[in-house]
C-alpha positions in Angstrom: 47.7 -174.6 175.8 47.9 -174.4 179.6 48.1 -177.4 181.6 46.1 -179.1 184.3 49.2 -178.2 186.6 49.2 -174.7 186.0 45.2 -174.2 185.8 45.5 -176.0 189.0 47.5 -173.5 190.5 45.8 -170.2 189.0 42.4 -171.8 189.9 44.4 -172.1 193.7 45.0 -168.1 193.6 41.4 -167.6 192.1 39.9 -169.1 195.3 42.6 -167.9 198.3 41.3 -164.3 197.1 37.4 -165.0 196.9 38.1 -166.6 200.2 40.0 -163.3 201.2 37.2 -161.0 200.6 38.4 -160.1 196.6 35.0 -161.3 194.7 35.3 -159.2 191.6 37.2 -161.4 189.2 38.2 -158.1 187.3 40.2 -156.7 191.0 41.9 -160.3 190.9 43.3 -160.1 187.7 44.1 -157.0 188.4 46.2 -157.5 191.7 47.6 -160.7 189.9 48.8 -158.6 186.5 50.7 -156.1 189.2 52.2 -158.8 190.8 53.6 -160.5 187.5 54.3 -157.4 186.5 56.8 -156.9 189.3 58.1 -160.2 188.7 58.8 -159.2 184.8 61.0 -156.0 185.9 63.0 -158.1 188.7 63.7 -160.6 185.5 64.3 -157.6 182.7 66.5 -156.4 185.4 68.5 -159.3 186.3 68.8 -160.3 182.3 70.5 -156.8 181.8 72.7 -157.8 184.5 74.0 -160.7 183.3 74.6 -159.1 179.4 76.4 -156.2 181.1 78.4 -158.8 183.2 79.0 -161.3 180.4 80.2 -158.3 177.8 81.9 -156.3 180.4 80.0 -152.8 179.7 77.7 -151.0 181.5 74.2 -151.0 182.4 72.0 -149.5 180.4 69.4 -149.2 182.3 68.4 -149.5 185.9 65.0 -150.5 186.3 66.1 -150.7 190.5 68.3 -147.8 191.0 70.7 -148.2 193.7 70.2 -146.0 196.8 66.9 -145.9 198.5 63.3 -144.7 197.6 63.5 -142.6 201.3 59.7 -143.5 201.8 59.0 -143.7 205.5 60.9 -144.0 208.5 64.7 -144.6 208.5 65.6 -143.1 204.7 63.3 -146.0 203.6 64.3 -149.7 201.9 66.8 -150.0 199.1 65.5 -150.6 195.7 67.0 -154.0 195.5 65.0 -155.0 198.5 62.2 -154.5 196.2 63.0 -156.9 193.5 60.7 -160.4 193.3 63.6 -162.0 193.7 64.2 -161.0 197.1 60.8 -160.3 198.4 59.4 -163.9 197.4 62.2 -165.1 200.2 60.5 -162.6 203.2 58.9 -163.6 206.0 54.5 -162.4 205.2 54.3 -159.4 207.6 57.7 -157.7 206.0 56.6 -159.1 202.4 53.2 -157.2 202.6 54.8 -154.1 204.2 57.5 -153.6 201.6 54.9 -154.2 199.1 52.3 -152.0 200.3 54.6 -149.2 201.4 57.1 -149.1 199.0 56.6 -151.6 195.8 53.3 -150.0 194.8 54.5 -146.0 194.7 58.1 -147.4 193.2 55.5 -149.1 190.4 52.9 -145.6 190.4 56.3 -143.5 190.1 57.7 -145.4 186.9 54.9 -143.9 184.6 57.9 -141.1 184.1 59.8 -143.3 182.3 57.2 -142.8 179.7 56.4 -146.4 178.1 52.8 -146.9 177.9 52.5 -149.7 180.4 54.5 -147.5 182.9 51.4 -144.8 182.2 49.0 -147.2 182.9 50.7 -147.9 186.8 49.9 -144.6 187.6 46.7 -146.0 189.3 47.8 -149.2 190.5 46.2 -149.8 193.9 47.3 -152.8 196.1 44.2 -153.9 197.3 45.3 -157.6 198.7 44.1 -157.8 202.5 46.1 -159.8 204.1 49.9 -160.9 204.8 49.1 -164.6 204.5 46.8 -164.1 201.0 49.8 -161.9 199.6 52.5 -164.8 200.6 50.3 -167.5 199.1 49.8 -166.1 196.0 53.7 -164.7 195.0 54.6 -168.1 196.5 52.2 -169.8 193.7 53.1 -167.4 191.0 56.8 -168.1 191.3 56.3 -171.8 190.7 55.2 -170.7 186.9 57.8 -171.0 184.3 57.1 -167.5 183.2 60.1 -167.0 180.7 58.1 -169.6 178.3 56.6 -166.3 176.3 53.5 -169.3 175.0 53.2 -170.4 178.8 52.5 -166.8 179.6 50.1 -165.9 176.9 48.3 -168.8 177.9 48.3 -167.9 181.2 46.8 -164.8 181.2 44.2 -165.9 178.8 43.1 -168.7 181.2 42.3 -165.9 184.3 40.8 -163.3 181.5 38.4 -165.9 180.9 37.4 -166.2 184.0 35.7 -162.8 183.4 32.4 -164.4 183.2 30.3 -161.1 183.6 29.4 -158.1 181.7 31.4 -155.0 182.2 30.4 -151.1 182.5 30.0 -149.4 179.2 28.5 -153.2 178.0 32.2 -154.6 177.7 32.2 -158.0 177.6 35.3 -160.2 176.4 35.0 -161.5 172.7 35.5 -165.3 172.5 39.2 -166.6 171.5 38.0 -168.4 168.8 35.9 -166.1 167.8 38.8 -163.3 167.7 40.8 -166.3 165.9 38.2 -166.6 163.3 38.4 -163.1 162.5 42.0 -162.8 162.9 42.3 -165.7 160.5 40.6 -163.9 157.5 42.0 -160.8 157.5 45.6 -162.8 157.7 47.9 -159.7 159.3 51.2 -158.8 157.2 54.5 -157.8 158.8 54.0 -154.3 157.4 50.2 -153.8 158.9 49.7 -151.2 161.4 46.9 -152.8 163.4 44.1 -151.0 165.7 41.6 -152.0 168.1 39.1 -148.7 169.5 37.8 -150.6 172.1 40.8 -152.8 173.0 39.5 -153.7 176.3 41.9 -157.2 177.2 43.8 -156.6 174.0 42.3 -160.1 172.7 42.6 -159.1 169.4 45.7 -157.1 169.0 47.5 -160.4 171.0 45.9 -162.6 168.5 47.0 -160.8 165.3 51.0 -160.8 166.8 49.9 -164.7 167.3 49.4 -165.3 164.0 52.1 -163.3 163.1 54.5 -165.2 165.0 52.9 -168.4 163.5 52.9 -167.6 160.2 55.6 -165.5 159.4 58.7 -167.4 160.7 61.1 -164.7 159.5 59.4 -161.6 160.6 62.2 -161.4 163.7 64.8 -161.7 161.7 65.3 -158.7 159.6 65.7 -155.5 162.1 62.9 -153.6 160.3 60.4 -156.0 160.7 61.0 -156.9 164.0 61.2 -153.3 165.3 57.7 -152.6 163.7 56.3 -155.7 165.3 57.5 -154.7 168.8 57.2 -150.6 168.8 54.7 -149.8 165.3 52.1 -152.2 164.8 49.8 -152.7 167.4 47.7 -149.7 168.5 44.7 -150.3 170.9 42.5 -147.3 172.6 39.8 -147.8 175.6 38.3 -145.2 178.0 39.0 -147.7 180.8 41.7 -147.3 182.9 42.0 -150.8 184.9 41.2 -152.7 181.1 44.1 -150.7 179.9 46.3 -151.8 182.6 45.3 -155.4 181.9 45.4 -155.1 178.0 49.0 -153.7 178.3 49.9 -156.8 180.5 48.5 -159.1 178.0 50.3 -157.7 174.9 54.0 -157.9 177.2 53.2 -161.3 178.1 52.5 -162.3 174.5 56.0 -160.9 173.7 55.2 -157.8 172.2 57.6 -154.8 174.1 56.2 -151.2 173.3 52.7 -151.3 172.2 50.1 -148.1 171.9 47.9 -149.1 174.3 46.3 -145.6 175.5 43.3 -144.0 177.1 40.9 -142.4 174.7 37.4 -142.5 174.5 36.9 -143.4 170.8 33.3 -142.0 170.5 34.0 -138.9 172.5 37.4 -137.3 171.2 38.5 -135.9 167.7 40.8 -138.1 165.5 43.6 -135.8 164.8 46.6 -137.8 163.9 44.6 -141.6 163.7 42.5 -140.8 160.5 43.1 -142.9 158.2 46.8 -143.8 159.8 45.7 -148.0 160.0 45.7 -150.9 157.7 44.0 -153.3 159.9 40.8 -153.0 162.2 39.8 -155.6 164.3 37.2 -154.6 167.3 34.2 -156.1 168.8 33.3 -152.3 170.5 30.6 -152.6 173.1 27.4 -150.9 171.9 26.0 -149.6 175.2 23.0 -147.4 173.3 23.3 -143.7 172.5 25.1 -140.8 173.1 24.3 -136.9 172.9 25.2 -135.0 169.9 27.4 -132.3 172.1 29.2 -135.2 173.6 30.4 -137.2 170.2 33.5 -136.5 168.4 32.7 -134.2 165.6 33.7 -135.4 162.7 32.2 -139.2 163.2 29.2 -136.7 163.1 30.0 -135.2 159.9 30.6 -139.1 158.4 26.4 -140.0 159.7 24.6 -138.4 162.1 22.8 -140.4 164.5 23.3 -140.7 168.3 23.6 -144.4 168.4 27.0 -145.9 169.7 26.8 -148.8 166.3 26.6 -146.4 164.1 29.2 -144.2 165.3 31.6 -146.9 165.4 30.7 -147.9 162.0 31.5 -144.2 161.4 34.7 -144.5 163.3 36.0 -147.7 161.8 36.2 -146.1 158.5 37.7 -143.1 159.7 40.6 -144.8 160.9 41.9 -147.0 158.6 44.0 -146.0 155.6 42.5 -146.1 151.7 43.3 -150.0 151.3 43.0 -151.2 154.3 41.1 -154.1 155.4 38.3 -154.5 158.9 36.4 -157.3 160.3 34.4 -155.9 163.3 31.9 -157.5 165.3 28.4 -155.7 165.0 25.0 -156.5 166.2 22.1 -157.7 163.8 20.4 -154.3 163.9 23.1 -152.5 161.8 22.4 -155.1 159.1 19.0 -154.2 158.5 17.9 -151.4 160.5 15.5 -148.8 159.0 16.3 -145.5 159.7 18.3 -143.5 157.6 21.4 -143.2 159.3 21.8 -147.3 159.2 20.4 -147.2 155.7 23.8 -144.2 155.2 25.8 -146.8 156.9 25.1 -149.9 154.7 25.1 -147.7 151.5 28.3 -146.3 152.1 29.7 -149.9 153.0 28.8 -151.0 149.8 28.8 -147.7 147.3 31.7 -145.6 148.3 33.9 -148.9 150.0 34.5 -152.3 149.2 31.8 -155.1 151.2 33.7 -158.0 151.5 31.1 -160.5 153.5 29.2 -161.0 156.5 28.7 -164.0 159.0 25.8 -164.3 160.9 26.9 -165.9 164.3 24.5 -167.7 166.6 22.7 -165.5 169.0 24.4 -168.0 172.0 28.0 -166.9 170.9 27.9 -164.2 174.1 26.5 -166.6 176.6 26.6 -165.7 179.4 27.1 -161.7 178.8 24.4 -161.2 176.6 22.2 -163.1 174.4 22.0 -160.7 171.8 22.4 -161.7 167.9 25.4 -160.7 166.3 27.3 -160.6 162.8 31.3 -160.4 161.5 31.6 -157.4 158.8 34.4 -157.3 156.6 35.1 -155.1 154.7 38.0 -153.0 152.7 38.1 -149.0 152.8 38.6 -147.7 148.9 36.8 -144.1 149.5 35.9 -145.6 145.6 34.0 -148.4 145.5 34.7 -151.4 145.0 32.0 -154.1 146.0 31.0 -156.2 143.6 29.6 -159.9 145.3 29.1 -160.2 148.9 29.9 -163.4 150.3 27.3 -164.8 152.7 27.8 -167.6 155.7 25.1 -168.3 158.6 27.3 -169.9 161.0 25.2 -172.4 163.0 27.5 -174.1 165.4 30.9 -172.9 167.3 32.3 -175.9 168.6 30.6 -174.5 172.1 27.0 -175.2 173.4 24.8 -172.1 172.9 23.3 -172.1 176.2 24.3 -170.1 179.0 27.1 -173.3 180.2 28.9 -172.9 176.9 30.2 -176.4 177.3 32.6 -177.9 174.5 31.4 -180.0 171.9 34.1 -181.3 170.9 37.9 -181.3 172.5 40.3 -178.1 172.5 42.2 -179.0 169.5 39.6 -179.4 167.5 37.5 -176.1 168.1 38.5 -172.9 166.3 39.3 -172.0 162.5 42.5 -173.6 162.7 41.9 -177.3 164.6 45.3 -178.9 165.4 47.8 -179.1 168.5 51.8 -178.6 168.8 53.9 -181.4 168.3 57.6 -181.5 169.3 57.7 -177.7 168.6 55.4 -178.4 165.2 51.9 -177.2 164.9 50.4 -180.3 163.4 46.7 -179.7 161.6 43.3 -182.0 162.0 40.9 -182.1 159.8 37.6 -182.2 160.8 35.2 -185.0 159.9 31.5 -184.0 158.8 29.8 -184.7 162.0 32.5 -182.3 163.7 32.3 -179.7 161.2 28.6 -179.6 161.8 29.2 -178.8 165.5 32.3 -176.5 164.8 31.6 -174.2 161.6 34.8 -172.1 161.9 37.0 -174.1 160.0 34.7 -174.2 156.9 33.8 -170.5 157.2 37.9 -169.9 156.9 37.8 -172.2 154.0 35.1 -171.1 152.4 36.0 -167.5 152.5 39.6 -167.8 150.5 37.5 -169.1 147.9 34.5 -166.4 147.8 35.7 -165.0 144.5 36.4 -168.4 143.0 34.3 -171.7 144.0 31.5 -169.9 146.1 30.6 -167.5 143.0 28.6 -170.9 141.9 26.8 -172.0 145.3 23.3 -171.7 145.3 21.5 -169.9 148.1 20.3 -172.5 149.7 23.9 -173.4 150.6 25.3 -172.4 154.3 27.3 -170.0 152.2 26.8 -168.3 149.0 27.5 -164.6 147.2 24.9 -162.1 146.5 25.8 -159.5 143.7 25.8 -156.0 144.6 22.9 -155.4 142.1 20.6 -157.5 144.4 22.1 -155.5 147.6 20.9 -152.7 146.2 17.5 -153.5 145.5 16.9 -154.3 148.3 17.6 -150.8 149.4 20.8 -152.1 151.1 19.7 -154.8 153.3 22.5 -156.7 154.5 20.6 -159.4 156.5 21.4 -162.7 155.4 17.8 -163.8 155.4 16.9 -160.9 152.9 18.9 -163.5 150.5 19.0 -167.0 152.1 16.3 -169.7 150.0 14.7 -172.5 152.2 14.8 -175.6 150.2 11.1 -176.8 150.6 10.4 -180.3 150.0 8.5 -181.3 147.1 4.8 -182.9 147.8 4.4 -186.0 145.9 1.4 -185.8 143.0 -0.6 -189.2 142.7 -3.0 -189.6 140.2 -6.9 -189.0 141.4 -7.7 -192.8 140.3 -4.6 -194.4 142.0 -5.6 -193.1 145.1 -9.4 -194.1 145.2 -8.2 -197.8 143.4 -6.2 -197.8 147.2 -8.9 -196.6 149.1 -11.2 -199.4 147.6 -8.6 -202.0 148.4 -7.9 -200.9 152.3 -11.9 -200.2 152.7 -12.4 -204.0 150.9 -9.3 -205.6 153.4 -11.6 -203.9 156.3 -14.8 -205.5 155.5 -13.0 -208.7 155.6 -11.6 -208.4 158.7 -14.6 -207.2 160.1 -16.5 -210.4 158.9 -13.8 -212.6 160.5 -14.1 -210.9 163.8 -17.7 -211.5 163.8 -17.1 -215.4 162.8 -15.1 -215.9 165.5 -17.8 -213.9 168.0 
């Protein structure tokens, strides 16, 4: 978890460039992730430096070439001149020139070495006014221990949530807990192949290599498994150029070294080569209304036809992942119990031709302050045979976060998400919640609950928070997925008197009046 010193600091550069002029917080993460960026190659280069030094062969590759770039006047500036390392030590005025002139077409130019994050550079633009704002901020930066991957991480999560307003295209950043939750139960493998369609900051891909890392303490140690984890596994798509240069920041400073992060517009393009290529979907897409038939990909069309962006993701979620493999995407309430017949197509194919695994309601606030609208978790396994047989229920209530537009903690950071706990002398050490807590944080029971939905939960009653709903009933109700289709109120029972108790008691209070009222007129 970042520290006071560090969010001090970040909170420092946040504020030297809304005082510069820089108000969108989505340009200064931006102009921050280029400038860490630069700092990461000046480190990757030094660190192959000192292997080829310390075993005597050669380099194996220069990320600074020798020579110079022969931009501008005089041949231009030697590569070297261009490493953080050196620049950091500048005077402003040549800092921001070198920079400007010659760092930011070095960075456009590497997209030929053909990584993805390279690709991404192609449209980096410094857009940092001023020699004193530039010289503040790499003079800040450089104070952070970045080769601490977790200090990193934690970083860059701190300034993506400073992204405190709705996107174009209705992006908006999923909550970490939230993502946590999800990640949590669908518990990634070493051998998934993961994918987010609408990857945006990459919050979930980062949080599945998270748990990963957590739970699987020998995943880096075999070869195999730690050459998917870095160059297989983690496949994200968005249509957003300056969210893909972000994402692709996020998953290298969360340790992971050649992820897919590429442009694609999900909705729009055919799915040659992804189709049923995944094990694991995780996405929270943003559902930004309709779209015309000419301008939707084909063969989502020939899965349900219907112009609206939920649907079609629905459409695309099960086109992607593999027979087997397991989703838990973020939808809103509409696709739970909407009428028309491509959501009723939807639902039945959900629960006839695939396996439903459950659904929890979340509290309309969760999305405060990007939108207030009312939103569910579906998870579910593709079989292309059926499969559903109970679906397990929860109506989440609480968060751990206030549900109003301040979303203000209820409760301290260890102890809100699925997981509460905190690190301990390099040990993750776990709390339990106590039932006052739990009733402001729900996560933790909706994790425990739900390894337990084919066991235990089988035998709650639907009155409970939680409870399972056989498919029988589902279909019934003509596929009706909304929880309060299913959910009983308990309803307090009236108490019965007998007719001649109650008059005996009316007697004796109209009797205990009449004596009172004969006292009061004594005293008069």
């Amino acid at each position: 978890m970042i520290t006071g010193e560090l969010r001090s600091k970040i909170d420092q550069v946040w504020n030297a460039f809304w005082a510069g002029g820089i108000a969108n917080p989505i340009e200064v993460i931006e102009q921050i992730t280029y400038l860490l960026f630069m700092r990461g190659l000046d480190e990757a280069h030094t660190r192959e430096e000192n292997r080829s030094n310390k075993l005597k062969l050669p380099m194996r590759r220069w990320i600074f070439p020798e020579g110079t770039d022969g931009i501008g006047a005089g041949g231009g500036i030697a590569y070297e001149d261009m490493r953080w390392s050196r620049l950091k030590n500048r005077d402003p005025a040549t800092m921001f020139t070198i920079v400007s002139e010659h760092v930011f077409p070095f960075l456009r130019s590497m997209a030929e070495d053909g990584t993805a994050h390279a690709t991404h550079m192609k449209g980096a633009r410094f857009t940092i006014p001023t020699a004193a704002l530039l010289a503040k901020v790499v003079d800040l930066l450089d104070n952070i221990p970045m080769e601490d991957r977790d200090t990193k991480g934690d970083l860059y999560e701190y300034m993506l949530g400073k992204i405190a307003s709705a996107g174009q295209n209705g992006q908006f950043r999923t909550p970490r807990h939230i993502i946590a939750l999800m990640v949590e139960m669908t518990a990634p493998t070493p051998k998934d192949v993961i994918v987010d369609p609408a990857c945006g900051t990459c919050g979930f891909l980062v949080a599945a290599g998270e748990y990963l890392r957590d739970n699987h303490p020998r995943l880096f140690i075999e070869p195999e498994t730690r050459d998917h984890f870095h160059e297989e596994m983690f496949h994200g798509f968005d249509f957003d150029q300056t969210m893909l240069r972000i994402g692709s920041m996020n998953m290298t400073l969360h340790g992971v070294e050649r992820p897919d992060i590429r442009y694609k517009d999900s909705l729009a393009q055919e799915h040659a080569g992804d189709s049923d290529r995944y094990s694991l979907l995780l996405a929270n897409p943003p559902f930004a209304g309709s779209l015309d038939y000419d301008t939707t990909a084909k063969d989502l069309l020939q899965i349900v036809k219907t112009k609206k962006t939920e649907l079609l993701f629905m459409a695309l979620f099960l086109k992607l992942l593999k027979p087997g493999g397991r989703a838990a995407v973020i939808v809103p309430d509409g696709v739970l119990f909407g009428s028309s017949t491509a959501h009723k197509e939807i639902r039945r194919m959900l629960v006839e031709d695939h396996r439903l695994d459950g659904i929890v309601k979340l509290p309309s606030g969760v999305f405060r302050p990007y939108a207030g609208v009312s939103t569910a978790i579906v998870l579910f396994t593709k079989t292309n045979s059926d499969g559903t047989d109970h679906v397990w229920f929860y109506d989440c209530q609480a968060d751990g976060i206030s549900l109003d537009d301040k979303r203000t903690p209820l409760l301290p950071p260890e102890k809100i998400g699925p997981t509460p706990g905190y690190v301990e002398a390099g040990h993750f050490v776990n709390i339990t919640l106590g039932h006052e807590e739990l009733a402001k944080n729900n996560l933790p029971d909706i994790a425990a609950r739900w390894a337990e939905r084919t066991g235990a939960e089988r035998r709650r009653a639907r009155t409970d928070q939680s409870f399972c709903v056989p498919k029988a009933d589902i279909v019934a109700a003509g596929y009706d997925l909304s929880i309060n289709r299913y959910k009983e109120v308990v309803h307090e029972a009236a108490e019965h008197r007998p007719p001649k108790e109650i008059i005996a008691e009316l007697k004796a209070l109209e009797k205990e009046i009449a004596q009172g009222l004969e006292e009061l007129e004594a005293m008069l």
